[in-house]
C-alpha positions, 0 to 999 in steps of 0.5 A, spaced: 385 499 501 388 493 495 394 497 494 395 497 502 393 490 503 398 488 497 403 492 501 402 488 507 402 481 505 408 482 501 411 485 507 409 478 512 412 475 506 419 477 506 420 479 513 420 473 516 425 474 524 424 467 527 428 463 532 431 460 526 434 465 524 438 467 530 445 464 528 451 464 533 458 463 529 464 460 533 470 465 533 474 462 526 467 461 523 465 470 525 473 470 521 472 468 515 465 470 514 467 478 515 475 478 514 474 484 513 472 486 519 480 483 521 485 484 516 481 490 513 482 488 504 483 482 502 487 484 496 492 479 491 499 482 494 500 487 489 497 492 494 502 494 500 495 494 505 493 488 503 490 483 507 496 477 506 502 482 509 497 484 514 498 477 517 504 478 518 504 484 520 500 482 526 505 475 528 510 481 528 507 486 531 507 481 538 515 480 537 515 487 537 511 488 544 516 481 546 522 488 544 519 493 547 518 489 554 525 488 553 525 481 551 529 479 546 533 483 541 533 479 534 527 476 530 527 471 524 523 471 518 523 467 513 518 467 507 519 462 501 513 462 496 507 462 500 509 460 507 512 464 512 516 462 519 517 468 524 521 467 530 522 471 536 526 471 542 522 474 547 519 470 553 516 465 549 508 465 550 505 460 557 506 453 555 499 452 559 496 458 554 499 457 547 493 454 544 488 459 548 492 464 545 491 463 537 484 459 537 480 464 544 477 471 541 480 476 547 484 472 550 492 474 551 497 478 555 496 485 554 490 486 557 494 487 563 499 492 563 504 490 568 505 485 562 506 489 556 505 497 557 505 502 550 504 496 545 501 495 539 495 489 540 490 490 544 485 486 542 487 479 543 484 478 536 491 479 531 494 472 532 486 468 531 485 472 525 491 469 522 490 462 524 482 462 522 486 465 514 490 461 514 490 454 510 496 451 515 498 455 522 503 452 526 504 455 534 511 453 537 512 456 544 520 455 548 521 457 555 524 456 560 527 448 557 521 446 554 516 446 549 509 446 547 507 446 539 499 446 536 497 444 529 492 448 526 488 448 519 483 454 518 482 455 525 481 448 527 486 444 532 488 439 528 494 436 534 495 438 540 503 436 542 505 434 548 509 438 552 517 435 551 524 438 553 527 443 549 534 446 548 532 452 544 532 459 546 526 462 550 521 465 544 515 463 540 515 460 532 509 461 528 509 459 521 503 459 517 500 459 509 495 463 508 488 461 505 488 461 498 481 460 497 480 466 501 486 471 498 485 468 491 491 468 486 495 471 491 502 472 491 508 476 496 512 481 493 519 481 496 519 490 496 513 491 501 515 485 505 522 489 506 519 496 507 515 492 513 521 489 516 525 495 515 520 500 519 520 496 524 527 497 526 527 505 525 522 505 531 526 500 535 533 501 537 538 496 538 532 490 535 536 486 529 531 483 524 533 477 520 529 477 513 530 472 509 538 471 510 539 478 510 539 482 517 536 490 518 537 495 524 537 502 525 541 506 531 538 513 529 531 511 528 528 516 524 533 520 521 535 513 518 527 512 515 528 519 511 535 517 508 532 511 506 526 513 503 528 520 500 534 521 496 539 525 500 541 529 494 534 531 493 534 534 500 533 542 500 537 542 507 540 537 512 535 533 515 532 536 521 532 530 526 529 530 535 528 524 539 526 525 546 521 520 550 515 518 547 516 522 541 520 523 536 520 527 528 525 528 522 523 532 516 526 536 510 523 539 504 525 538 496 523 539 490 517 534 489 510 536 489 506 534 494 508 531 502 510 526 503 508 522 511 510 516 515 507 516 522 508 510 527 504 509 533 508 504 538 512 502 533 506 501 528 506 504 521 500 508 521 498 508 513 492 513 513 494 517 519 491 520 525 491 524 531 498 524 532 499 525 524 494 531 524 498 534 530 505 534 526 501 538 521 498 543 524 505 544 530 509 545 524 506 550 521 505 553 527 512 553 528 514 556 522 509 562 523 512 564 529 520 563 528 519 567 521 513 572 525 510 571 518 502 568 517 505 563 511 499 559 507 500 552 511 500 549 504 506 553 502 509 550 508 508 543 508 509 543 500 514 538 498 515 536 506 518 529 506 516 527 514 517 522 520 513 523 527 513 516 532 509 516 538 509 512 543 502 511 547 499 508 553 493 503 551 491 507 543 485 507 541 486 506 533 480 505 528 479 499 525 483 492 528 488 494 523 492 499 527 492 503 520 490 510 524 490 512 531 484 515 534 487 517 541 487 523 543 491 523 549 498 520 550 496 515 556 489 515 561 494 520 565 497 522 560 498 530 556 493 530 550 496 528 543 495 535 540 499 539 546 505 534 546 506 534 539 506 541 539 509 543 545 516 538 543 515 540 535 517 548 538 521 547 542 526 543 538 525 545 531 525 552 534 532 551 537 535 547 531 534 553 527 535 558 531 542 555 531 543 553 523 542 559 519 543 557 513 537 552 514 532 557 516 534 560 510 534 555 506 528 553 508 524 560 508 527 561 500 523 554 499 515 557 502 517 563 498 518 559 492 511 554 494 508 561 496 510 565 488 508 558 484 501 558 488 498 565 486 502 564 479 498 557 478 491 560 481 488 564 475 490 558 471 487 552 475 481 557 475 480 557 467 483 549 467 476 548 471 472 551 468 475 548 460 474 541 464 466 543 465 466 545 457 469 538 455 463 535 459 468 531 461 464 525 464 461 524 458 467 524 453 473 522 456 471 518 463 466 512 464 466 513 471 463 507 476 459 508 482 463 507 489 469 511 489 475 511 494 473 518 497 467 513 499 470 512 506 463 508 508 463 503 502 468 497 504 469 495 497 472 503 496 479 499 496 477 496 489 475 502 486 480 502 479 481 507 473 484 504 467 487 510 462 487 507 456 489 510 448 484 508 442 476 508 442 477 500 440 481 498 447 476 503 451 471 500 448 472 493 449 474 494 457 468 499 458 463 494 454 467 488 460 468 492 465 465 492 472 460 500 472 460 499 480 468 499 481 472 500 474 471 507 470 475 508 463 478 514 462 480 514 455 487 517 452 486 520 445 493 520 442 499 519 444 500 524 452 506 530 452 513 527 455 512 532 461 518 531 464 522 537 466 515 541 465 512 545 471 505 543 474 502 549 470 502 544 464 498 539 467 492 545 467 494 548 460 494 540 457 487 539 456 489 530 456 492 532 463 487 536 465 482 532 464 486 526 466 487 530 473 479 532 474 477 526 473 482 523 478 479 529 483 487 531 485 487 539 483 488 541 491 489 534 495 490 527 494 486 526 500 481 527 494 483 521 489 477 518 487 479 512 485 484 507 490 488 504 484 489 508 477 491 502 472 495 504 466 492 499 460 497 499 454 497 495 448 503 490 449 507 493 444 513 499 442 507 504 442 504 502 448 510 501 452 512 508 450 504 510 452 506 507 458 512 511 460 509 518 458 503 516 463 509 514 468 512 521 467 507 524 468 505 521 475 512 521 478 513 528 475 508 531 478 504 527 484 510 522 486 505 520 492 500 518 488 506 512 486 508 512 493 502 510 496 501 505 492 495 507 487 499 506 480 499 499 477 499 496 469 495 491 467 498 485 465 494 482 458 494 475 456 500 475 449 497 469 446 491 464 445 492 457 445 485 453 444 483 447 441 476 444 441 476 442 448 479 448 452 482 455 451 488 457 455 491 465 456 499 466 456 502 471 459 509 470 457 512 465 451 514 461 457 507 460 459 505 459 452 510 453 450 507 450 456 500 451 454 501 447 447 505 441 450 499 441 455 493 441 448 498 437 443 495 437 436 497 443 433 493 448 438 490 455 435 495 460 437 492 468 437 498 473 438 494 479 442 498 485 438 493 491 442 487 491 447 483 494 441 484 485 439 481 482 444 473 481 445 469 484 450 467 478 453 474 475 453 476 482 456 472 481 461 477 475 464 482 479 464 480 484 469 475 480 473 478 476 479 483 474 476 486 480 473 494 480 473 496 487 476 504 489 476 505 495 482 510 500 480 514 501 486 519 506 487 525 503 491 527 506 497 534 508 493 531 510 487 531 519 486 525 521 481 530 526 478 535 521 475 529 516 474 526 521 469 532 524 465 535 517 464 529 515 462 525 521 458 530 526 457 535 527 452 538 521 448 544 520 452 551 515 451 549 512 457 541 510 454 544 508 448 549 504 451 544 501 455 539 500 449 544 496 445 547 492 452 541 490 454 537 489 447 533 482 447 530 480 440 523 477 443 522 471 438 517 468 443 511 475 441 513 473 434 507 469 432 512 467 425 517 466 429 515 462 434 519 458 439 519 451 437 516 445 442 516 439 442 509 435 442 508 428 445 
């Protein structure tokens, strides 16, 4: 009975539910205590998803509908720094709403369909995340002669213009600076920003895009986004390309490992997905196996696929208000099922395009057959590289794994889930001992890895590093497996480091190029120097930084030169991979091949590197601690 009695007082104790616990939140109030449930991650910039372009994708994405209704034909966008400016030339938003409609939850145009049909926001939530997010948030609407303008900071309404006559174009301006203190050492990374603006315009014909001075457009939709991203001589067969209605597909093959997919759903870039993706998936093996009148294994089909599939959409239905993966089953209210009509359009015209081409049927077929050989090939393999991964207690030697992983769909902190690969026990040791055990593991590299380019996949079973790398990550049969979101690769800042690096690079690019295209490798930045005296420490990442640091101390500061991670203490470490750890995205350029990357690069010593080498040689006195730049102290 005491243990009872214990149990019930402690319990009368801690849940206390009274009226004063009940809280109601205004609108931006809800949205800068739960971002996530708005923009998704919150993230730095590095990350293509995170929460900063999500931003400007929702402004964009009402420019977008404004084209799609068939109002206007150019957008503007401008983005210097941290401040970005979009403006469209559609109607313009009703001067009477222009404050309702950025600073009113469920409040907007588009929940009356004879407004804006097959759009992209339904929510009337995009544009008021963006307000509520953003430390400055200007609103400017042109219609009709006239203007209507309202100044925002952090959601609140700081002036109210009044109406004046206006000379400009109809459409609407929005301009904003995101929250720092929300989106903390942010920064835009011009790659993913150009990726964005160029997406938009694949999947809206006769829409121009003027992104910081320079202008994008697109008349053949997705056969332009495959050109784009693919590098043409990679391609098996000429792209095969179908355009018609609501739907539209471009697809080839290669010679990567992997399949590569871009969906949209009205013009949005669906980033994990959905109905419409899984349909594509499933109609494309279908197809293949009646044309051919052969039960292939559906990843022999679909391995080294390079995709694009459009659908257009009345009233989606996505699963989160990030639109990153459409839930829909249907076409529209009255429409056909999504799964019926991707299927029945994917048969119909790719049937019929290779019943008329030959020699890509043929192509095509050899590419299955050439997937088909090298998977029973590599069965025995992986059945004996699994069982070898098992003996090397893998967790225990090699990987000190976190508890919330990538695969954790219901965890919202998967997105920070980090590997960093390391080499040394010193360096593994300081970031192990520093890390955060519930979101960064440390796998840790004995030796420098094998060059693998040119190699086949086999390798990566019969190589015990790679072996175990890859268990360890969980990608032997899919990437839908990862368990880690970003994979960092964490080297001393020196040649043997750099060339660490680079093997660890080849490895990924040669065998799962995707992982890089989907924005999961990194390299940790670490700090070269240390300049303190008594009173402060500062970090540099770059002579430049260092030099400003001692101006800033003055009196002949102490300066460390950091050579490896193996150096820096544990406590230090933490600093560097904590809130604010500096991460560079190894992004692959939409012009960039993977063949010609890896042979320039990792194959054999050619004129052209060794020209390279000699043209480009800089002797970096600065990482120099002997040879320091010199600087002037007042």
């Amino acid at each position: 009975m005491a243990k009872n009695r214990i149990i019930i007082a402690s319990m009368s104790e801690t849940a206390r539910y009274t009226e004063d616990e009940i809280r109601s939140l205004d609108w931006k109030e809800h949205i800068r205590m739960r971002p996530g449930m708005y923009i998704g991650k919150l993230g730095d910039g590095t990350a293509a998803d995170d929460g900063i372009y999500v931003l400007v994708k929702e402004i964009m994405d009402n420019s977008i509908d404004e084209h799609v209704m068939g109002h206007g034909k150019k957008i503007e966008i401008t983005v210097d720094d941290k401040f970005v400016k979009i403006r469209d030339f559609g109607r313009g938003i009703p001067l009477g709403k222009v404050i309702d409609c950025v600073s009113k939850i469920n409040t907007g145009g588009k929940y009356d369909s004879r407004a804006f049909q097959k759009s992209v926001g339904l929510n009337g939530v995009g544009t008021k995340a963006v307000n509520a997010l953003s430390a400055s948030f200007v609103v400017q609407s042109f219609r009709d002669g006239k203007t209507k303008r309202a100044d925002f900071e952090r959601g609140e309404l700081i002036k109210d213009h009044k109406e004046a006559e206006s000379k400009e174009t109809n459409g609407t301006l929005i301009s904003f600076e995101p929250d720092n203190t929300v989106f903390k050492n942010y920064r835009f990374i011009d790659e993913y920003l150009r990726e964005q603006v160029q997406n938009y315009t694949y999947l809206n014909s006769g829409l121009t895009i003027r992104y910081n001075g320079e202008s994008y457009a697109s008349k053949r939709g997705l056969l332009d986004l495959l050109e784009n991203k693919v590098n043409t001589e990679e391609l098996l067969y000429p792209i095969i390309h179908a355009k018609g209605g609501d739907l539209e597909i471009a697809f080839s093959h290669t010679q990567s490992y992997g399949e590569e997919y871009y969906s949209f759903v009205n013009g949005q870039f669906t980033t994990q997905g959905g109905t419409h993706l899984m349909a594509f998936r499933e109609a494309i093996v279908k197809t293949i196996r009646d044309f051919y009148k052969k039960e292939f294994d559906a990843t022999d089909i679909r391995g080294s696929i390079s995709a694009a599939i459009s659908v257009r959409v009345q009233e989606p239905v996505f699963e989160s208000q990030t639109k990153t993966k459409l839930g829909s089953a249907d076409m529209g209210p009255d429409g056909p099922g999504i799964k019926s009509a991707v299927l029945d359009f994917v048969k119909k015209e790719v049937d019929d395009f290779l019943h008329k081409n030959s020699q890509t049927a043929e192509a095509l077929l050899k590419k299955i057959l050439q997937n088909e050989r090298e998977r029973k090939d590599m069965a025995g393999i992986q059945k004996l590289a699994r069982e070898r991964a098992k003996k090397a207690n893998l967790h225990n030697k090699k990987l000190r794994d976190c508890r919330v992983h990538f695969q954790d769909v219901k965890q919202e902190n998967r997105f920070d889930s980090t590997l960093f690969i390391t080499e040394g026990d010193s360096a593994s040791g300081s970031i192990t001992k520093s890390r955060n055990p519930e979101l960064q593991a440390v796998f840790s590299l004995r030796g420098k890895p094998l060059n693998c380019y040119g190699l086949r996949k086999k390798i990566v079973y019969e190589n015990e590093e790679f072996n175990l790398l890859q268990h360890a990550l969980d990608i032997e049969e899919s990437l839908d497996n990862l368990r880690y979101n970003k994979i960092v690769l964490a080297t001393d800042a020196d040649v043997d480091g750099m060339h660490i690096r680079l093997l660890m690079m080849t490895f990924f690019l040669q065998f799962f190029p995707d992982l890089v295209r989907n924005g999961h490798l990194y390299i940790l930045q670490t700090p070269l120097f240390r300049v303190r005296n008594k009173k402060e420490t500062i970090y540099c990442y770059s002579g430049e930084e260092k030099q400003r640091a001692v101006i800033k101390l003055g009196s002949k500061p102490e300066i460390t030169r950091f050579k490896g991670l193996g150096e820096i203490s544990p406590e230090e470490f933490g600093k560097f991979i904590g809130t604010d750890i500096r991460l560079e995205p190894v992004i692959l350029r939409k012009e960039a091949s993977i063949e010609q990357i890896l042979s320039y690069y990792m194959g054999k010593n050619t004129p052209e590197r060794q020209e390279f080498i000699i043209d480009n040689l800089v002797v970096e006195k600065d990482v120099v601690e002997e040879e320091a730049i010199p600087v002037e102290v007042e």
